[in-house]
Structures are given as structure tokens and as C-alpha cells.
BADREN-206380 format. One record per residue: x, y, z of N, C-alpha, C, O in turn; residue in one letter. Coordinates in steps of 0.1 Angstrom, whole numbers, plus 5000, padded with zeros to 4 digits. Layout:
BEGIN
XYZXYZXYZXYZa;...
//
This chain:
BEGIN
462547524805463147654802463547664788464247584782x;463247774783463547774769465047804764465447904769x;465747754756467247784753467447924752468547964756x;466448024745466748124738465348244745464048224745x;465748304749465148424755464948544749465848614745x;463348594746463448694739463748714725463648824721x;464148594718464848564707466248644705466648684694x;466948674717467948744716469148644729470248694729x;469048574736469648584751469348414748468448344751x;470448374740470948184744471248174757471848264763x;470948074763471148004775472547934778472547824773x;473747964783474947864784474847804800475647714804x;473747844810474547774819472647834830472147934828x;472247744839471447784850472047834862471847744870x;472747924866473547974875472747914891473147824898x;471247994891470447954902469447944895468948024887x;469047784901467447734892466047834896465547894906x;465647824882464647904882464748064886464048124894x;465848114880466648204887467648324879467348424873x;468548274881469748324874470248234862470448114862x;470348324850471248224841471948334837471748454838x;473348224830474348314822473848264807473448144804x;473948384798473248374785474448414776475348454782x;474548424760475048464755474048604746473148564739x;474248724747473448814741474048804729475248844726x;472848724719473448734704473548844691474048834680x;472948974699472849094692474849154694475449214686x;475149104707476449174706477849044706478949054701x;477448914713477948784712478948824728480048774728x;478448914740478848964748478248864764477048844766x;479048834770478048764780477248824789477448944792x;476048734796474848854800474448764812474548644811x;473948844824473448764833471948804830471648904824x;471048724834469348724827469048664843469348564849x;468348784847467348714857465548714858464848764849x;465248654868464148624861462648624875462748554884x;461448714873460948734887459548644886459248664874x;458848584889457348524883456548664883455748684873x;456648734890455448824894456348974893457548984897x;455749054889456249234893455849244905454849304908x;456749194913456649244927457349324929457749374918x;457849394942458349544944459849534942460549624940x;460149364945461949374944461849424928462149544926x;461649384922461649364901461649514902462749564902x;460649594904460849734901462549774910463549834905x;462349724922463649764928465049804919465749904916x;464949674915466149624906466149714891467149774886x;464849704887465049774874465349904876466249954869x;464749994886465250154889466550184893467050294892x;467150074899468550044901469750064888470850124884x;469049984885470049924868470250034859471250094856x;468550074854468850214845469050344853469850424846x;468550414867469450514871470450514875471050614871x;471250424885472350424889473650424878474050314875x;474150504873475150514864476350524867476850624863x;477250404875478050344881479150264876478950144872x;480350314876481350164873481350084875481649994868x;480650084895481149994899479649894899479649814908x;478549874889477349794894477249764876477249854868x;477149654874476349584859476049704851475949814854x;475949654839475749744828474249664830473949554835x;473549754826471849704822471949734808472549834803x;471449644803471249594788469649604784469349684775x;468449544791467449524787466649524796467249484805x;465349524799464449424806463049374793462749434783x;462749264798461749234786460449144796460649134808x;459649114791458549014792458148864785458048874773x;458148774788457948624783457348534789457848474798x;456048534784455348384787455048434804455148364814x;454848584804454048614818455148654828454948724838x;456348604825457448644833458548734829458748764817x;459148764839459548944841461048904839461348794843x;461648954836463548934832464149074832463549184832x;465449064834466049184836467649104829468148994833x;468249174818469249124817470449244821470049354826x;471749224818472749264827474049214827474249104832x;474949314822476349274821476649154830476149144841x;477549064824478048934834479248994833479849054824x;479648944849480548964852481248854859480848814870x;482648804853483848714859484148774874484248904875x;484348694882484748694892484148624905483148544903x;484648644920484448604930483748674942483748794942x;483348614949482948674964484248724967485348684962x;484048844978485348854988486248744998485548715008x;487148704998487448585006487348635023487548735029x;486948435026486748505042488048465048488948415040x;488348495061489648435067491148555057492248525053x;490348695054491548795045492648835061492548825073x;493248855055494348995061493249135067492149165062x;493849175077493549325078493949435065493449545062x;494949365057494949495048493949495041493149585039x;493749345034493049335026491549385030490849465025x;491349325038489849385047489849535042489249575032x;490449595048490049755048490049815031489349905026x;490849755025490949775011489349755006488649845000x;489049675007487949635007486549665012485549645006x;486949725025485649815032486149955027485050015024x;487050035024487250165018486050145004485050215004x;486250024993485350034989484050044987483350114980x;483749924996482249954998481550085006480350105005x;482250155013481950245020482450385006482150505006x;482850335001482950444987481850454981481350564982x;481350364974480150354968478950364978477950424973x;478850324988477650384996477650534996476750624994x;479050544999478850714996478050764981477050834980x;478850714970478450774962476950784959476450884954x;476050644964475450584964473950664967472950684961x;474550704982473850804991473950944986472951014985x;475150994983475251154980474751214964474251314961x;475251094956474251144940473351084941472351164939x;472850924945471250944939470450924955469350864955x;470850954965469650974974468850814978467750804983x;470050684976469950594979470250504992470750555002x;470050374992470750274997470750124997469650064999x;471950044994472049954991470849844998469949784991x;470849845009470149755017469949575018469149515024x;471349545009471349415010473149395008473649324999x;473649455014474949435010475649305015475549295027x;476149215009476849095019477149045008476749074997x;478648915013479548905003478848804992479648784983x;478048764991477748694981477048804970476748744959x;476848934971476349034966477449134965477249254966x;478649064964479849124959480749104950481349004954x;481249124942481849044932483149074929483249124917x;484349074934486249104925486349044915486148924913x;486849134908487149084895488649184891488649304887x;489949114893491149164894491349314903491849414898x;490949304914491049414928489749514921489249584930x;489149524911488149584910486849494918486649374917x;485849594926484649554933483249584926482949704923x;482349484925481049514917480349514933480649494945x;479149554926477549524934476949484927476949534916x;475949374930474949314923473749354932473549434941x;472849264925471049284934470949384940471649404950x;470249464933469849594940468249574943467349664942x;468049424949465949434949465849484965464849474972x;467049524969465849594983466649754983466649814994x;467049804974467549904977466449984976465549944969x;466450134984465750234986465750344988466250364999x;465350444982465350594983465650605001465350525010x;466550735001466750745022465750795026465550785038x;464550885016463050925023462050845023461050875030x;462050745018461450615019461150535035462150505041x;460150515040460550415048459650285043458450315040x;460150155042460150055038459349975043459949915052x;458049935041457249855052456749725045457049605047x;456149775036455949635028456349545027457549555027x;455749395024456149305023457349255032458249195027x;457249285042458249305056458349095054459449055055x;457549035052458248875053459248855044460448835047x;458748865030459548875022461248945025462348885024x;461049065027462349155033463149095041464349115039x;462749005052463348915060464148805053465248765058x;463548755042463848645032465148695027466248655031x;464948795018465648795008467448855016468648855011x;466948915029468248995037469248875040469048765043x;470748955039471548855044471648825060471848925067x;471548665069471348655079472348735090472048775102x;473548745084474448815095474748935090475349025095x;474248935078475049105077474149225072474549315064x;472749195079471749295078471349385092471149335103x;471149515090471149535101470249545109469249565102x;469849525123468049545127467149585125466049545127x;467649685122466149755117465649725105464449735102x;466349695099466249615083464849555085463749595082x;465249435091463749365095462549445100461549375097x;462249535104461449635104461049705092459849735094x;461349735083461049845076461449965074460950055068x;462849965081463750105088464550175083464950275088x;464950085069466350095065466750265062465950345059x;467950295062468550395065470250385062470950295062x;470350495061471950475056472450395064472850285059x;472650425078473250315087473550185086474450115090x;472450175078471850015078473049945070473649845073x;473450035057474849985051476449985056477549945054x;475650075064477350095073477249965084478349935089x;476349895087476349785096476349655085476549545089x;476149685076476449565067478149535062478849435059x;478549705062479649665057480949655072482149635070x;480349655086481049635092481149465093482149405092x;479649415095479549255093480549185085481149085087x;480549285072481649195061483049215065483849125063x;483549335071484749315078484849225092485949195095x;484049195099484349085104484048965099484748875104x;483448915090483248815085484748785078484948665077x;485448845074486448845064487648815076488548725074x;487648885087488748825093488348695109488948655119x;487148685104486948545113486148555120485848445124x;485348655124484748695134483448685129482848795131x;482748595122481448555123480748425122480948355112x;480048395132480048215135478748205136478048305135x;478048055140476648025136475748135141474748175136x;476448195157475948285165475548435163474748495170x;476448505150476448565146477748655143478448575138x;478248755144479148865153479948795162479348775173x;480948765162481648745172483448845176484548795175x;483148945179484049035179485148965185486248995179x;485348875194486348805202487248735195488448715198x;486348675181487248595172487948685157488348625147x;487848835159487948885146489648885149490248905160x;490248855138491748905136492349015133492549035121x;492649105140493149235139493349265151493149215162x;494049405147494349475167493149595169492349605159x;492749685180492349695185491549805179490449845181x;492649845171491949995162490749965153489850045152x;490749865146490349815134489049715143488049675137x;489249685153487949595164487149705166485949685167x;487549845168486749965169486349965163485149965166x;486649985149485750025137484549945135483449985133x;484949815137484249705134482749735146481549725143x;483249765156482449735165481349835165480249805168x;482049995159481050085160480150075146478950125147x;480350025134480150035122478549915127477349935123x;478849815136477849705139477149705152476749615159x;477249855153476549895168475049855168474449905158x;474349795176472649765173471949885170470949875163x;472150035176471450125176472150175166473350185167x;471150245151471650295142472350425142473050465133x;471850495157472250635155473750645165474250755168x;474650475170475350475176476850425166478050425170x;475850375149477350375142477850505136477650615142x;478550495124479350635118478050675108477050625103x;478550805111476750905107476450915090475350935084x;478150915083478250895073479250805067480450795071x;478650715052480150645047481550735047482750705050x;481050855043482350965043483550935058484750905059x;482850965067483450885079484250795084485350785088x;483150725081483850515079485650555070486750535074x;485350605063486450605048487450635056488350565058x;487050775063488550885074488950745083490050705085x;488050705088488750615104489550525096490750525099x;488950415082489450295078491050365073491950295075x;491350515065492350515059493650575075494850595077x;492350575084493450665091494450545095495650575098x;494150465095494850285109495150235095495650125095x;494950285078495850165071496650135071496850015070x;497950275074499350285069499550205083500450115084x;498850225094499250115104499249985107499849925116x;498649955100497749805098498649735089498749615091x;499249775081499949745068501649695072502349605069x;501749845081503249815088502949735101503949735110x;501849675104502149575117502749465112503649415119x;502649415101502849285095504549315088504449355077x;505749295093506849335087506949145081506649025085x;507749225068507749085056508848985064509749025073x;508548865059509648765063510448815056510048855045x;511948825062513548855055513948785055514248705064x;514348795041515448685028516748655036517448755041x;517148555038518348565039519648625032519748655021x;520648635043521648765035522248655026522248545031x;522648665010522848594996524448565000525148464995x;524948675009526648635008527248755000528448795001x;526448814993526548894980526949024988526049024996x;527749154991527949264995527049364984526649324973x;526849484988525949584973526749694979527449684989x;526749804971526849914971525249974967524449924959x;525350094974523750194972524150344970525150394974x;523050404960523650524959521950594955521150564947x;522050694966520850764973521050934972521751004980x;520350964963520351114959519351144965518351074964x;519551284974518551384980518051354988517451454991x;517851234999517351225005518451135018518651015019x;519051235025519551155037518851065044519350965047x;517651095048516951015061516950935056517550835058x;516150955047515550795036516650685040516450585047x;518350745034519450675038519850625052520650535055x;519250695059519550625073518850545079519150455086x;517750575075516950455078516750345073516050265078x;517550325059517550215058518850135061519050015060x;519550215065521450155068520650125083521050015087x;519750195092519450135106518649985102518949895110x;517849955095517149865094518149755088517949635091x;518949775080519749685075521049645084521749545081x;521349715095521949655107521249595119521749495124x;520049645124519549625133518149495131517649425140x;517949485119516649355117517449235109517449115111x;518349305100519649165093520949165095521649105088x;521549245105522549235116523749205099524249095096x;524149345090524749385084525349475087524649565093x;526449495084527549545087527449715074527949725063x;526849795080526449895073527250045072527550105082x;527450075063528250225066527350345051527350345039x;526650425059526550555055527450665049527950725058x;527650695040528950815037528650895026528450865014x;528651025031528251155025529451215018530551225025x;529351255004530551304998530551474994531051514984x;529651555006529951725007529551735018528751665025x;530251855020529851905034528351915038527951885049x;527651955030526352015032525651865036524851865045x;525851755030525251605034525851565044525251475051x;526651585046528051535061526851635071526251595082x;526551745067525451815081524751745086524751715098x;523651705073522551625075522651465085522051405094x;523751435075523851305080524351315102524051245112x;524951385101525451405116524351435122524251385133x;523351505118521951545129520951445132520351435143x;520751335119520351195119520951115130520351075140x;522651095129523451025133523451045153523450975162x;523651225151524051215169522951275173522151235182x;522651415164521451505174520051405177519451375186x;520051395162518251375168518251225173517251195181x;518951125171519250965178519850975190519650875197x;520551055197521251055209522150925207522550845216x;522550925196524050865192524950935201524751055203x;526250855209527350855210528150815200527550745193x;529450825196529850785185531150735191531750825196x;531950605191533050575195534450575185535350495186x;534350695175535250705171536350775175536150875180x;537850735174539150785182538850955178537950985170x;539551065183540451135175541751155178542251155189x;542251185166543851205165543751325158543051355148x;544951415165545351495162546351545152546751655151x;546651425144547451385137547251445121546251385118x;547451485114547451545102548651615093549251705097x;548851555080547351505072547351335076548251275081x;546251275071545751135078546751035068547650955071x;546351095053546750975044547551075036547151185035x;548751045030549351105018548551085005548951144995x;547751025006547751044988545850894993545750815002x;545050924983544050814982544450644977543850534976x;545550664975546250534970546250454986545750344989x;546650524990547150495010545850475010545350365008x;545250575011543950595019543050445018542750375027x;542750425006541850275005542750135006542350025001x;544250155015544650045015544450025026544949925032x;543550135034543050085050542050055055541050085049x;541949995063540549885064539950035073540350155075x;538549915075537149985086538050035095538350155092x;539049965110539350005123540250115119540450195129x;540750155108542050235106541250355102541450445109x;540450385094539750495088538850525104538750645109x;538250435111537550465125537950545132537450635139x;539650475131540650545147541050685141541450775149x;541050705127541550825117540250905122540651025123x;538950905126538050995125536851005110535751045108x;537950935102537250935088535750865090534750945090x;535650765092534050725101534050705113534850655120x;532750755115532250705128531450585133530750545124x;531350545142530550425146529350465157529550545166x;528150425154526850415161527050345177528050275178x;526150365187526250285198525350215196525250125204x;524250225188523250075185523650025173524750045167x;522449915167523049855159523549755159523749705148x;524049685170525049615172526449625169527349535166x;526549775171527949805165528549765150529749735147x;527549785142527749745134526949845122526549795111x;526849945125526250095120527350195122527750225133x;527850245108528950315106528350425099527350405093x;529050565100528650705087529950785089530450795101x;530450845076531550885075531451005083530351045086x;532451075088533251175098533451305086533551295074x;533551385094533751515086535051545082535351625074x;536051445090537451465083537251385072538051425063x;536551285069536551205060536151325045536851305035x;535251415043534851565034536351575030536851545019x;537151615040538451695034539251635028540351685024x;538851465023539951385017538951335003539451284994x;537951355004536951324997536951414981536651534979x;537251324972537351404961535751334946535451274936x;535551374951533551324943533651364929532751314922x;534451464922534251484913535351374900535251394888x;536051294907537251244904536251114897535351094904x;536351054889535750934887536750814889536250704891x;538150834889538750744894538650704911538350604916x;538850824916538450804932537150774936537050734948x;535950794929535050734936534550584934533550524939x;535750534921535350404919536050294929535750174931x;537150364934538150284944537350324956537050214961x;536950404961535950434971534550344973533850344983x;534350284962532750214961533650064963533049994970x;534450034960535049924958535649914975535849804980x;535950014979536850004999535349935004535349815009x;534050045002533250005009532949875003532349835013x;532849804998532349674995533149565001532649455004x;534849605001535449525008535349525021535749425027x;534949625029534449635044533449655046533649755053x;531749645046530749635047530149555041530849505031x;528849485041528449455040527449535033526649455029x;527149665029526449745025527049845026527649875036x;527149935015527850075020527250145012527650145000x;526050225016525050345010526250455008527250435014x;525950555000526850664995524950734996523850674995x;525350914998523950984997524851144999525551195007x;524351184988524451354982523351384983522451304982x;523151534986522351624987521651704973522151684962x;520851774975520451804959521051904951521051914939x;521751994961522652084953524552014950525552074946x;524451914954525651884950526251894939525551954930x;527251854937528051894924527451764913527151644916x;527551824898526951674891527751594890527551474891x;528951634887530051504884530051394896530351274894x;529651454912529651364918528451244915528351124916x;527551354913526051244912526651154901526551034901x;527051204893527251094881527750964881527450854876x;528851004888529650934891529450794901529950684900x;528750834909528350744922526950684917526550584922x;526150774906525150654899525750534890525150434887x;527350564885527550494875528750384884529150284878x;529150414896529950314899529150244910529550124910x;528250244918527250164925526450074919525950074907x;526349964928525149854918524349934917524049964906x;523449994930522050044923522150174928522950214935x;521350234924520550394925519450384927518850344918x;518450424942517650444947517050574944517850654948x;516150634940515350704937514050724945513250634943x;513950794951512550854962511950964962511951054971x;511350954948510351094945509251034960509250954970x;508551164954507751204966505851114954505751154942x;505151054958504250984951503151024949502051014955x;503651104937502651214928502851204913503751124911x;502551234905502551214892504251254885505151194879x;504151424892504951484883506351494891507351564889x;506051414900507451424911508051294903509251304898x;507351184902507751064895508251034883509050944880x;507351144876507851144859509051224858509751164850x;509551354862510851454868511651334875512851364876x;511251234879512351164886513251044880514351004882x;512351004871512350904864513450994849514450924847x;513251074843513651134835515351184839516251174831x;515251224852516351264854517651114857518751104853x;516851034865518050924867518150854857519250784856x;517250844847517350764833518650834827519650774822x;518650954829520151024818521351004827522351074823x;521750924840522550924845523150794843524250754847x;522350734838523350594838522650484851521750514858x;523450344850523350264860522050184866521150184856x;521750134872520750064877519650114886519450064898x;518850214880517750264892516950214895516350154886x;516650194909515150184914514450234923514950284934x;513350224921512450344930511450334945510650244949x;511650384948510550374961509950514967510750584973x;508750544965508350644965508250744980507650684989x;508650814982508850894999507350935003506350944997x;507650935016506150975022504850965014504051035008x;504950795016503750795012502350795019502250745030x;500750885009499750885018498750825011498550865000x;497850705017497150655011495650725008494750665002x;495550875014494650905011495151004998494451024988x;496151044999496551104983497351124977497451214969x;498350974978499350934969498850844957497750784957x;499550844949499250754937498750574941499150494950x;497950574931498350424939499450324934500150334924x;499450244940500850194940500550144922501050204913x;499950064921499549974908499950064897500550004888x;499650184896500050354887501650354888502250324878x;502250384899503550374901503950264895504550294884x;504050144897504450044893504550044876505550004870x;503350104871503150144850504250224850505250194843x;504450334858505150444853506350414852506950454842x;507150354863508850344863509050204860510250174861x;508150064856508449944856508349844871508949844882x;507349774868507049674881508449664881508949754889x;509349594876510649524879511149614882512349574882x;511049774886511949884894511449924903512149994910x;510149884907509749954919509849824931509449704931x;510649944944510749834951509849874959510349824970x;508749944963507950004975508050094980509150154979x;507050134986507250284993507350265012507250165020x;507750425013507650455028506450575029506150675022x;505850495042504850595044504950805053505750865060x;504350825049504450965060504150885070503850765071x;504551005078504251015092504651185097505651265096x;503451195104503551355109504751375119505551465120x;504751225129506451265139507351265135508151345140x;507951185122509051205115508851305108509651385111x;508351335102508051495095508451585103509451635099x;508051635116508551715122509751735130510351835135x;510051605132511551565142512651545130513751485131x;512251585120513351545108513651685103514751685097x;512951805104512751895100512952035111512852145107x;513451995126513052125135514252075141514351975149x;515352145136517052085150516252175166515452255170x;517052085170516852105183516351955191516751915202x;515451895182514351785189515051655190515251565181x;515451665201516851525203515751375203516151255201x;514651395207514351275214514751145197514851195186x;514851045201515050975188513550995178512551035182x;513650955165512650945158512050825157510750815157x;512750715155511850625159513350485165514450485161x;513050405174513650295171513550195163512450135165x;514450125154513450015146513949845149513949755142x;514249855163514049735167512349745171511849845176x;511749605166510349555170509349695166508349725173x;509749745157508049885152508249865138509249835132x;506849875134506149855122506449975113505849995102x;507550065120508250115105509450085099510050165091x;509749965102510749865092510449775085511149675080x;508849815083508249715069508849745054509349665047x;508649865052508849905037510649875039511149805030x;511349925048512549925045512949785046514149755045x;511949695048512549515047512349475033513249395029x;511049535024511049485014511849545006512149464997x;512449695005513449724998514649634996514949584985x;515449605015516649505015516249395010517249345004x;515149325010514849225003514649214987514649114980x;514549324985514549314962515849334966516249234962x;517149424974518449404972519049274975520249254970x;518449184981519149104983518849004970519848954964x;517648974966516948884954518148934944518548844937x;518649044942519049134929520749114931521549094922x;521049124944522349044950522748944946523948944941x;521848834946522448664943521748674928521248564924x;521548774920521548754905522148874899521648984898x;523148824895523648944884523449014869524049104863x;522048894864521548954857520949074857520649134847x;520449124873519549214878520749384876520349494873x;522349334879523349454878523349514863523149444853x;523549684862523649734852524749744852525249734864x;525749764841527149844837527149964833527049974821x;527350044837527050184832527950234823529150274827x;527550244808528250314799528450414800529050484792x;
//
């Protein structure tokens, strides 16, 4: 083999003998993959009509093809990276079939193609981005494919080609059964035998996909990649929250939280932070209009009982000096908070007598107020509504360890959100609301815009919370979060609080 190809293309390395090499292209000093055919057989044209029409991010840059000493070459961006790993996660899987079923779309809908050899060794990541390589059996969809049918057999991957493939058949389908193969292959489910749906790792939704995408009869998988895409994104956000994170142990550390605009947000994480890390949690709203909210959370739509005394006794405290010299049971038996009947009794939210003593605009009282809750909770969220008064917001971003922030995960909800808690002072961080994986930002975007080291994750939509959060009247609970996979996001939140807990380099001082 000669070192220098073409007089342009040094040789560094024989990838596959007689085959593939990695070359150095000395016209740009850029690396190049150089392959190499004996004969213009039909794969070589394959490949070459591949390279210069397909004008794709996601497939090699084509650089050249040339002729030497009777043999056919095609050179071609090199690209770093790996196969897809086998033995992945379900998330990772689907992440991963969204895109190959992306690009078949594209594949199919602008140029009237199909891959016809897709499998993981014909795949390439390179930092969560996905290539395609070898395009020598791809083919027009009005094409049907007969020739050299031995060869076709050869060059197809053994488990993740579809039947008719071997025929001469191929058809869109055909990639939709390759890319179901690679999702089982990825979570275990393919052995000397082939397909073994019995051994794939996942639950049942995602065994469907799998099963219909690798149905033997082409006209019994998904009719289009467009398809595949809807089913894989519909079971992500669920697939994602089956797996709830291991939780940190509690640091010893108490926090204070302070949550603008968004009550639920607030309750659901004071529910998950009593009921999954058995903390001693108190909710407390500082206007009437958030005292509403928080009560419809608390009794209407949970079928909360609340075992707080009342007394008829008034006024409760003379002066707030009194007032924070009394513990949890005394402010309880006062009406000032109330207590939850789940939880373990150990889910608290302030009482509406507790509004009439409540002075939010005072910065001295709400710093003695952040300081009660820390000496009696183990967490004590504070959460205003959006028309509140500002001195309160100000105030409770600048005396709380942190400030939670839950734009809605969109560009300009983020950048508006970011702008506004930056001028308040204190320690923000973010987690974006209702999130949707078919048209929220992606997380990686989020993370540039507010600072990896501020974003703690998102919560997903959901259409039943959406509506049961939104329509009084609908008592049934919204969700419980003992044992359901929507106390994922709210585990890794308490978990950056607790990491951020036992280091106080992580606390701001708010000038």
C-alpha cells in the first residue's frame, strides 16, 4: 500500500485491511477517512451518490473521490468517536432511536431515500452528536433492489437487517426494523439467536415499540419514521421518571427556600422532601392571594385533613418579638400552621391566621421569620405569588439560602427570568416548569444560558396535573409521591440542596 494517495492523502493508520484507512489530507492538514473498492461495483456508486447528494450534518463531509493504479477511493471527513454502547439505559436508548429515526425521516422526506444498512457499527457518537457512515446499500424508495442479492446478504448487518432486505425489497420499513434491532440490542435483548424480546431491559411500553418497529411483515411496523419519533417521545418523560435518583443523605445542614410564582412547584417539593427523605417540611405563604393557592394544594385538591387546634383566642401574639419565641407545637395549636395527615406528619403550611401577623414588607421581620423556620424545620420553603408586593420578594430572595426560579422552558421565558432574579440579589437557581421534550429547550441550551452550576433540572408536564391544578372543584388527589416516578426531578433538586447544604461556599450573602 502506498503511504501517500493521490499525492494528496498520507497514510497514518490501516483502520480495515485492504479497506479503510485514516489519512492525513495534506491540502488542508485535516483528518480524512479514504476508502477503497477494487472494482466499480454498485456499492462505490452507492456511496459516492450518497456523499455528494445527501447534504447532511449528520453523515461525513465528502471531500473527493479519485482513481489509482485501477482502484476506486472515496475520501471523507474522519470522524472521532464510538459505536452506540450496548447494555445503555432506556433513556439513553430512546435518545438515541429519536435520532436515528430523525434522520431516516429526513432521509426519506428530502431526498427520496433509504439507509439500508443501519447498525451500530455504522454509527458513530461523537459528544451526544450521531453520524452515519456507509451508505453502499442505500437506495432510492422507487427502486427495488435485486442485484447482486449475494453480495447484499454479505455486506447487511446479521441482526439488524430486515427480511426483506435479503430479497431485494428494501423499503422504508426496512430502517424502521433496523433501528428497532438497535434498540434492543442496546438494552440486552439480542443474542446468538437473534431478537430476543424476553431479555430487553425496559417496561412494557418501550417492548412495544421495540416489538412493532421489528415486526417480520414490513407493512405490520410504523408506516413512517415521523411515527416512530411520536410513540418514542410520547413514553420518554416516562421512562426517565421510572428511574428516581439515589438520595443523598440528609448533610445535617437545615436550608431555607424561596419560590416565586409558582405555588405547586412549592408543594410538591415540600411533599417529596417529607415523604422520600422523611424532613420535617413547612410551606408558608406571605399574602393572602398565595395563602389561597396554597390551601387548595393543601386541603381541596389532596383531601388533606389538617390537625391544627383552633382557638378562639385573639390577638395570638403581642408583638413578632413573642411571636418567633414560639416553637412548631405553639404556632400549630395558635392556627398559624397547619399540619398535613400524610407525610409522616411531618408536612406543615402556614394557616391564614398566620397572613394577619405576617408583615413581608418589613426586612427585619422576615429575616427573624427565615431564621424561626430553620430553627424548626428541617426545610422551610417561603412562596409568593406574582402580583405580590416587591419589597416582599426582595426581601425573602435576600434572606433565604436559595431562590428557586421555574421559568417555563423556552427561550424568552428563561432569559426574562434570569434578568429579573439576577437584580434581586441572593443565590438563584433554576429548574425549568413543565417541561416537554417534544418542545422545550434542550436541557444542554438551558444549562449555557443560566450556568451549569445553577441549573438544578427540570419538572416535566403533564396533562393531569395541568388540569387538576387549574379547575377548583377536582378533589381527587394529583398525584401521590410515595413510590411514582414523579418524584424524580424533585429528588435531584433536594439533592443539589443538600450537596449545596454541607458546602457553604455554594451560599450567597446578599448585598
Amino acid at each position: 500500500m502506498k503511504e501517500i494517495l493521490n499525492g494528496r492523502f498520507s497514510i497514518l493508520e490501516t483502520v480495515t485491511e485492504n479497506r479503510l484507512y485514516k489519512a492525513v489530507d495534506t491540502a488542508t492538514g485535516k483528518m480524512t477517512a479514504v476508502k477503497k473498492w477494487v472494482n466499480e461495483d454498485s456499492y462505490y456508486k452507492a456511496e459516492l451518490k450518497a456523499l455528494k447528494n445527501f447534504k447532511h450534518l449528520d453523515i461525513p463531509q465528502f471531500i473527493c473521490n479519485f482513481e489509482e493504479e485501477g482502484e476506486k477511493y472515496i475520501a471523507e471527513e474522519w470522524l472521532d468517536g464510538a459505536p452506540p454502547l450496548q447494555f445503555s439505559t432506556p433513556e439513553e436508548t430512546i435518545d438515541l432511536a429519536v435520532k436515528l429515526a430523525e434522520f431516516v425521516s429526513v432521509l426519506t422526506s428530502s431526498f427520496s431515500y433509504i439507509h439500508g444498512d443501519i447498525k451500530p457499527s455504522n454509527i458513530i457518537v461523537q459528544n451526544g452528536k450521531v453520524y452515519f457512515m456507509d451508505f453502499e446499500c442505500s437506495v432510492a424508495l422507487d427502486v427495488k433492489r435485486r442485484e447482486n442479492l449475494q453480495e447484499t446478504i454479505k455486506i447487511t448487518g446479521k441482526y439488524f437487517t430486515a427480511p426483506e432486505v435479503f430479497y431485494g425489497n428494501q423499503c422504508l420499513q426496512s430502517d424502521i426494523y433496523s433501528i428497532g434491532a438497535i434498540m434492543a440490542w442496546m438494552l440486552g435483548g439480542v443474542d446468538d439467536n437473534g431478537i430476543n424480546l424476553s431479555n430487553v431491559a425496559a417496561d412494557g411500553s418501550l417492548k412495544a415499540i421495540i416489538k412493532k418497529c421489528t415486526a417480520y411483515r414490513a407493512e405490520n411496523r410504523y408506516k413512517t419514521a415521523e411515527e416512530l419519533i411520536y410513540a418514542l417521545k410520547e413514553i420518554k418523560n416516562n421512562v426517565e421518571l421510572n428511574i428516581i435518583p439515589e438520595k443523598i443523605s440528609h448533610p445535617g445542614e437545615r436550608f431555607s427556600v424561596y419560590i416565586d410564582c409558582n405555588v405547586f412547584f412549592a408543594w410538591e417539593l415540600a411533599e417529596v422532601a417529607t415523604t422520600y427523605f422523611g424532613m420535617k417540611t413547612c410551606v408558608m405563604a406571605v399574602s393572602q392571594r398565595t395563602q389561597k393557592k396554597l390551601n387548595y394544594f393543601a386541603d381541596l385538591n389532596r383531601n388533606y385533613g389538617t390537625q391544627s387546634v383552633e382557638e378562639e383566642i385573639s390577638p395570638y401574639f403581642l408583638s413578632s418579638e413573642s411571636l418567633f419565641k414560639k416553637d412548631c407545637e405553639k404556632w400549630l395549636s395558635k392556627g398559624l400552621i397547619n399540619k398535613t395527615s400524610d407525610g409522616e406528619g411531618k408536612l406543615f403550611y402556614s394557616g391564614s391566621r398566620f397572613i394577619g401577623e405576617a408583615e413581608p414588607e418589613n426586612e427585619g421581620y422576615i429575616s427573624d421569620l427565615v431564621k424561626w423556620g430553620k430553627e424548626n424545620f428541617d426545610c422551610v420553603i417561603f412562596v409568593t405569588d406574582r402580583y405580590d408586593d416587591k419589597p416582599a420578594v426582595k426581601n425573602l430572595a435576600c434572606e433565604c439560602d436559595y431562590t428557586i426560579a421555574t421559568p417555563l422552558a423556552n427561550i424568552d421565558d428563561i432569559e426574562a427570568c434570569k434578568d429579573y432574579y439576577e437584580s434581586l440579589g441572593g443565590n438563584v437557581l433554576y429548574s425549568v416548569w413543565e417541561y416537554n421534550q417534544q418542545s422545550s429547550l434542550p436541557e444542554k441550551s438551558i444549562m449555557l444560558m443560566v450556568g451549569e452550576e445553577k441549573y438544578i433540572g427540570a419538572i416535566f408536564y403533564s396533562d393531569e396535573k395541568n388540569y387538576k391544578r387549574n379547575f377548583a372543584g377536582k378533589i381527587q388527589p394529583i398525584f401521590k409521591t410515595k413510590g411514582r416516578e414523579e418524584q424524580a426531578g424533585y429528588v435531584k433538586i433536594i439533592n443539589r440542596l443538600f450537596r449545596a447544604a454541607g458546602n457553604s461556599e455554594e451560599r450567597c450573602v446578599c448585598k
